[in-house]
NURO-924007 format. One record per residue (C-alpha): residue in one letter; y, z, x. Coordinates in steps of 0.5 Angstrom, whole numbers, padded with zeros to 4 digits. Layout:
N
  type      Y      Z      X
     a      Y      Z      X
...
***
This chain:
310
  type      Y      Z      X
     x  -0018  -0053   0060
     x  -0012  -0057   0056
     x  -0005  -0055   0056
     x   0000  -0057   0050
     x   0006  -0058   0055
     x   0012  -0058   0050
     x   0019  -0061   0052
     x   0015  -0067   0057
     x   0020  -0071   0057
     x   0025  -0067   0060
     x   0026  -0065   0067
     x   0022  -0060   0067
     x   0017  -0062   0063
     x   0016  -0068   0066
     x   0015  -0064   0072
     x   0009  -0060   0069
     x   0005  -0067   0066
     x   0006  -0069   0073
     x   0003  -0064   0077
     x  -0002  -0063   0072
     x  -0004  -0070   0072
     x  -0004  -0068   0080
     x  -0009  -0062   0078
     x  -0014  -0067   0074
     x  -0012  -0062   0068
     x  -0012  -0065   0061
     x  -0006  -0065   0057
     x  -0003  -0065   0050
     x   0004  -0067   0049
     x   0009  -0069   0042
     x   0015  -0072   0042
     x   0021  -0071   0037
     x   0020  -0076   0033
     x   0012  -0073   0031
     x   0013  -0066   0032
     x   0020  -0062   0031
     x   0019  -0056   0034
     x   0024  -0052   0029
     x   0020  -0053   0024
     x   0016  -0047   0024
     x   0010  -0051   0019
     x   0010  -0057   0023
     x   0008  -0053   0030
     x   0004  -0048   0026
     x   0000  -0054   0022
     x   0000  -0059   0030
     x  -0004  -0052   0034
     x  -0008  -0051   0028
     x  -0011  -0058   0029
     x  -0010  -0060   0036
     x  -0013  -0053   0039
     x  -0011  -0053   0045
     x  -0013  -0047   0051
     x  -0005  -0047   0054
     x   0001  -0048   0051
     x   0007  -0048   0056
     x   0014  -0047   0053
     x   0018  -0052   0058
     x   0022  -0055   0051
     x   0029  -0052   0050
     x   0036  -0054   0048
     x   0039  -0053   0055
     x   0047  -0055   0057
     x   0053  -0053   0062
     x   0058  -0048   0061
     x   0062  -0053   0058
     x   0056  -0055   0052
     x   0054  -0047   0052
     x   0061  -0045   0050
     x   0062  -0050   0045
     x   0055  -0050   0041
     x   0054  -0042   0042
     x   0050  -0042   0035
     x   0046  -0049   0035
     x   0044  -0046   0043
     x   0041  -0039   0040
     x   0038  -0042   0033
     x   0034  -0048   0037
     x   0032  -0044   0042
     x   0029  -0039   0038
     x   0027  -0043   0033
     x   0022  -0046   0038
     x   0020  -0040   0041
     x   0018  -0036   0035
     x   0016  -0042   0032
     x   0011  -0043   0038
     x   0008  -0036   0040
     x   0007  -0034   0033
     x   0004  -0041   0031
     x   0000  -0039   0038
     x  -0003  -0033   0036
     x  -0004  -0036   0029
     x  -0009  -0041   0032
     x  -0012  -0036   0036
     x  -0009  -0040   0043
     x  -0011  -0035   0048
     x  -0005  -0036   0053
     x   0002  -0037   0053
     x   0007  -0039   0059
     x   0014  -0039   0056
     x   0020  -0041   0060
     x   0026  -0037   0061
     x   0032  -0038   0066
     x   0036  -0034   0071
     x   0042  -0032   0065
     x   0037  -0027   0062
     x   0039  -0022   0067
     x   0047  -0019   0065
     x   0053  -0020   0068
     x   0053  -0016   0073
     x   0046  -0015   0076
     x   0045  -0013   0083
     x   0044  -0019   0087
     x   0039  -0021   0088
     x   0037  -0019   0081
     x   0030  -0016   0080
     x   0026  -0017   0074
     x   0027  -0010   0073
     x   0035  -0011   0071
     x   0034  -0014   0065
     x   0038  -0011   0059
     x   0042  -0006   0063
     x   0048  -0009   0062
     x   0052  -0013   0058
     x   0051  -0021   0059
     x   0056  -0027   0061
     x   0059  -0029   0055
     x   0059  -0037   0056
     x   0051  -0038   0056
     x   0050  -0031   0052
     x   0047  -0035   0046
     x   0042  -0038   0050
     x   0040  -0032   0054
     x   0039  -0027   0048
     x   0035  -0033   0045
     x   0031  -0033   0052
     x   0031  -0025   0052
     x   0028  -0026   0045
     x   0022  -0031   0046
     x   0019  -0026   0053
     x   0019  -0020   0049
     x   0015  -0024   0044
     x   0011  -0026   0049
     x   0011  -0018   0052
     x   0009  -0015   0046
     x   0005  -0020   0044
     x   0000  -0019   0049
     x   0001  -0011   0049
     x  -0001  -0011   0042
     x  -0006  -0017   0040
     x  -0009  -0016   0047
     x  -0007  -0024   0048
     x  -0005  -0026   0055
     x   0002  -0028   0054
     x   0008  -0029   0059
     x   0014  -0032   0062
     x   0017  -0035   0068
     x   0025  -0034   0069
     x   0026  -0040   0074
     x   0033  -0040   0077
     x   0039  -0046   0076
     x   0034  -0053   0077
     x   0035  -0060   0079
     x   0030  -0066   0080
     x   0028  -0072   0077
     x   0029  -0074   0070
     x   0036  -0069   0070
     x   0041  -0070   0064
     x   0048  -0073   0068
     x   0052  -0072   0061
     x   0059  -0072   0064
     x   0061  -0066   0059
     x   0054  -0062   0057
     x   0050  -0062   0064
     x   0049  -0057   0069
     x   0053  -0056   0076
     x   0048  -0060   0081
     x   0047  -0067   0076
     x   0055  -0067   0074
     x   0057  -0066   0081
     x   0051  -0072   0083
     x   0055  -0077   0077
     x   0062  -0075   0079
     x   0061  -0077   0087
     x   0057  -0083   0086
     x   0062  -0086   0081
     x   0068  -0083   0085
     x   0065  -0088   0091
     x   0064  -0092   0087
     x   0071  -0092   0084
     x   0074  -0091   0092
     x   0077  -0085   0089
     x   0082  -0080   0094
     x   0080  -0074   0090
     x   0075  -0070   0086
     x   0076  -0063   0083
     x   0071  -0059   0082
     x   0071  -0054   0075
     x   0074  -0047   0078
     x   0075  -0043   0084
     x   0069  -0046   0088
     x   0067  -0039   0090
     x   0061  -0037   0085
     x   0054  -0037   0090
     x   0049  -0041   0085
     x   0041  -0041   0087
     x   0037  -0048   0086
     x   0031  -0050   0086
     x   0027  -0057   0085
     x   0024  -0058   0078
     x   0017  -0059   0082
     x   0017  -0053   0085
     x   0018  -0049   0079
     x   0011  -0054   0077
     x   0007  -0051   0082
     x   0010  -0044   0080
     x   0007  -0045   0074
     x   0000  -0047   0075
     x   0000  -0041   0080
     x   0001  -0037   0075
     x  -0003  -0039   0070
     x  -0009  -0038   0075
     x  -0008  -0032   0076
     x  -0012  -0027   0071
     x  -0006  -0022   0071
     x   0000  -0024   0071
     x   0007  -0020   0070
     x   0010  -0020   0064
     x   0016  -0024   0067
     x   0017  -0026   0073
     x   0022  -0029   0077
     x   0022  -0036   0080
     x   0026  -0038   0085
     x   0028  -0039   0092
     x   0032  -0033   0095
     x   0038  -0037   0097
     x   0044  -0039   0094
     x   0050  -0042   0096
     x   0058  -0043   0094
     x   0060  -0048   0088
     x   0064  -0052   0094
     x   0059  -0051   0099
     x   0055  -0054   0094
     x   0060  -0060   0092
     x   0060  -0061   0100
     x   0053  -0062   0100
     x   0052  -0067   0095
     x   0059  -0070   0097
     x   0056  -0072   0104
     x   0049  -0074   0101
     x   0052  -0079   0096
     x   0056  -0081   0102
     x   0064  -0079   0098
     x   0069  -0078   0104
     x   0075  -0076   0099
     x   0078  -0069   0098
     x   0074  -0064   0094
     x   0079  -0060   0090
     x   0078  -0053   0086
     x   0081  -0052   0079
     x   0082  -0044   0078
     x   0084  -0046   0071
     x   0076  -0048   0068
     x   0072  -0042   0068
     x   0067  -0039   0074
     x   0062  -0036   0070
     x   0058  -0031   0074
     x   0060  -0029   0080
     x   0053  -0029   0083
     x   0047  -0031   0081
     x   0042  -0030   0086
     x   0033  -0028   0084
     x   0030  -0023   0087
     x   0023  -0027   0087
     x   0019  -0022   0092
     x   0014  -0021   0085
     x   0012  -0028   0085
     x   0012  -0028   0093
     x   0007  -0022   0093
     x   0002  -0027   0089
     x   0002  -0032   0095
     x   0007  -0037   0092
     x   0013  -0040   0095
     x   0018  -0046   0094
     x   0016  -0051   0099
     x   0021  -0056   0097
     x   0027  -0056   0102
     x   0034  -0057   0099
     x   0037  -0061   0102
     x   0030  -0066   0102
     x   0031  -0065   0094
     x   0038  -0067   0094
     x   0038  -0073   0097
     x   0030  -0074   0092
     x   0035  -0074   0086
     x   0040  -0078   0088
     x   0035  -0082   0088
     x   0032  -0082   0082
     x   0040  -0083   0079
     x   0041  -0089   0082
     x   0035  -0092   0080
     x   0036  -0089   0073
     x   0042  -0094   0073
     x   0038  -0099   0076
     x   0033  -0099   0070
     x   0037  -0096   0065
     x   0034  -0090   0063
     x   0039  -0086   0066
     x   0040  -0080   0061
     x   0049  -0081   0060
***
């Protein structure tokens, strides 16, 4: 087998190298500079000529509320960009299986918690990643439809809310886990009394480790009939400022952790119902509190040799 992982140098393509390496399989990877995976000519011509057996659609432009509410339209044309880019140059190239990536905002707004897969596209979605989640939206019906029509064996994988090694800690533009770990770290630094959170503090959020999730993925690549889409998560959530506390504690910031109702909450609750993926043998194995403190570390040492992604 090889597999084209796409996106290796992100968190969680990096996360999917490694656990191939782990597993012994080979793999294909491209960075920017040589493959532009919005150009639909450039992916076709490069699946043609490396043949690969497996492509993993881990590449996506990807960002926080903040990045989502001010990029709506480069995060819905870039996202479906690669994903059409890649199923379609897929099928041209005659790749038998495809795993594409998701996220938990595929599901609407209001969603039962936890949310099964069975509730995508229900109900209207959170306005503040709606661009990306319809772009996601897209490429899993690609894969679903795909597979019933060209008998192709095409799914996806919708992981929740993801942190580890290799985050992006931009102070504006990266999710909650990453800026929470850059804003304690330089308030210790800084022997700040105070760090203010965004919103109420109240929102539940369900995380999981990015090696996790790899190992979720070659599970299911393993398995001869997957689901279409299935959830990856941990089936536990906790709130915004339980969270900030958590990563408080693990840096080691004794200041006052303070809200601001005036930014936005998002959604209220996002929590996966994974009894799908669960029903297939798989579960997290990584416990949170563990994988904090990994990516705390990985942080410091990203400062340490300059590869800190600020």
């Amino acid at each position: 087998m090889k597999i084209f992982i796409t996106g290796h140098r992100g968190m969680v393509g990096s996360a999917l190298l490694r656990r191939a390496t782990a597993l012994n399989i080979e793999t294909l990877t491209a960075s920017r500079s040589h493959l532009d995976l919005t150009s639909q000519r450039d992916v076709f011509d490069f699946l043609e000529q490396n043949a690969p057996d497996t492509v993993i659609i881990a590449a996506a432009k990807v960002g926080g509320i903040h990045a989502n509410s001010t990029y709506p339209a480069d995060f819905i044309y870039e996202n479906l960009a690669i994903a059409t880019n890649l199923i379609e140059g897929s099928r041209h190239a005659k790749i038998p299986r495809v795993l594409f990536l998701g996220s938990s905002c595929i599901y609407p707004k209001m969603a039962p918690q936890p949310m099964p897969e069975s509730c995508l596209l229900t109900s209207p979605l959170e306005t503040t990643n709606e661009a990306y989640a319809i772009a996601k939206i897209a490429g899993l019906k690609m894969c679903q439809h795909y597979r019933a029509q060209h008998g192709l064996l095409y799914h996806s994988a919708m992981p929740t809310n993801l942190y580890g090694p290799g985050d992006n800690y931009h102070a504006e533009n990266s999710h909650v886990i990453p800026a929470l770990i850059r804003r304690f770290h330089e308030a210790k630094e800084a022997n700040d009394p105070s760090v203010t959170i965004w919103g109420t503090g109240t929102p539940h959020r369900e995380f999981l480790h990015t090696d996790d999730l790899a190992d979720a993925c070659f599970h299911l690549l393993a398995l001869e009939n997957p689901p279409d889409w299935v959830n990856v998560g941990t089936g536990t959530d906790l709130s915004i400022l339980d969270l900030a506390k958590l990563i408080a504690h693990t840096i080691g910031y004794t200041g006052q952790i303070l809200t601001d109702p005036t930014k936005p909450d998002g959604t209220p609750k996002k929590l996966l119902d994974i009894s799908l993926i669960q029903s297939t043998d798989w579960s997290p194995k990584i416990p949170f509190e563990k994988g904090l403190a990994g990516a705390y570390e990985d942080f410091l040492a990203s400062l340490e040799n300059g590869a800190a992604r600020l």
